[in-house]
C-alpha positions in Angstrom: 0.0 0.0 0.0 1.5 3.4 -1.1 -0.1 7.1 0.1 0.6 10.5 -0.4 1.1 12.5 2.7 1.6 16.2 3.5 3.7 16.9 6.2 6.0 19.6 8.1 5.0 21.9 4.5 5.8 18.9 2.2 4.5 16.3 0.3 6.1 12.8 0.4 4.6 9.3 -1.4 5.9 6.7 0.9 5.4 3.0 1.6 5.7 1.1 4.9 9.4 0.7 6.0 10.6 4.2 4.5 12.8 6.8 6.1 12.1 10.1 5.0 14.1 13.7 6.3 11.4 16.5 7.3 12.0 20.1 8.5 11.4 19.1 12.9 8.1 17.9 14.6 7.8 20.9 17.0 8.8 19.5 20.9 9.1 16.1 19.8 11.6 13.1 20.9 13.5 10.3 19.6 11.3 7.3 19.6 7.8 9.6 19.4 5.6 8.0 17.2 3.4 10.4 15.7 -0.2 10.2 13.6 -0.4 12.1 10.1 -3.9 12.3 9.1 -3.2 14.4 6.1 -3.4 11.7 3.2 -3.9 12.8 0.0 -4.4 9.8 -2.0 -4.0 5.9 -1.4 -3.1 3.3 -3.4 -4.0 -0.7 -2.6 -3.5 -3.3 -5.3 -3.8 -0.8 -7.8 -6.7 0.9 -6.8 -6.6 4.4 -5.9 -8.9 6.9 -3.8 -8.4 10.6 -3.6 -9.0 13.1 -0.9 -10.7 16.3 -1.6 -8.5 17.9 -0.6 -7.5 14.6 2.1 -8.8 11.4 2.2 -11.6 11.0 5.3 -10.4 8.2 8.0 -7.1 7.2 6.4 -3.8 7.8 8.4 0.1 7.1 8.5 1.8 6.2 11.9 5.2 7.5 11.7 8.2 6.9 14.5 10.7 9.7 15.0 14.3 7.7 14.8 16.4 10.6 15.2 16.1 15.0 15.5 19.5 16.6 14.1 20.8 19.0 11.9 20.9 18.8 8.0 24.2 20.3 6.2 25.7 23.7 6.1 24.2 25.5 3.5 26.6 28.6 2.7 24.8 32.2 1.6 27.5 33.8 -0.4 27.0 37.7 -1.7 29.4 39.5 -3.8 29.5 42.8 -6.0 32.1 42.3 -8.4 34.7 45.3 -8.6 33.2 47.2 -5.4 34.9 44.8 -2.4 31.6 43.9 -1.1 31.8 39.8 -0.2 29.6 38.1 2.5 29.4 34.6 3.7 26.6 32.8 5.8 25.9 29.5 7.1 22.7 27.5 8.1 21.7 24.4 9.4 18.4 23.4 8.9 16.8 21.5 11.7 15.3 17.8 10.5 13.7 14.9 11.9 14.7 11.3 10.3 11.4 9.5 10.5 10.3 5.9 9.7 7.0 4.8 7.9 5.3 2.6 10.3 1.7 1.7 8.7 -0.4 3.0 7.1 -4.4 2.7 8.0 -7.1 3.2 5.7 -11.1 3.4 6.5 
């Protein structure tokens, strides 16, 4: 069974067993598991149901393995022939989650 979530401002089409990187569940732990009941569309043996926009009574457990911090992404600026140069880093904070089950109706 697939299913199309939308979570933490991002849409993901996972199957049970998959580990997916989100921006961070807000005051959550490791080992948290957590209910999305924002499923767009289902798919079981090849049949598919739609939500409008989510689908009513389907839902996707989901266990937080691990809360870190993705890789440096570096802001550079620079204005050629005028000595302005700036540099920045950021770390976005991420949750590593795993695909538990997924329920339908």
């Amino acid at each position: 069974m697939k299913a199309t979530i939308e979570t933490q401002g991002s849409q993901f089409t996972v199957e049970q067993g998959d580990k997916l990187f989100v921006n961070r569940f807000p005051e959550s732990t490791e080992g948290d598991v957590i209910d999305i009941d924002k499923v767009l569309m289902l798919v079981d043996d090849g049949k598919a149901s739609f939500g409008a926009p989510f689908v009513e009574g389907a839902s996707v457990k989901v266990k937080i393995l691990e809360n870190k911090r993705a890789k440096k992404v570096i802001i550079f600026k620079k204005k050629r022939r005028k000595g302005y140069k700036r540099r920045k880093g950021h770390r976005q904070h991420i949750s590593v989650i795993e695909i538990e089950s997924i329920n339908a109706k």
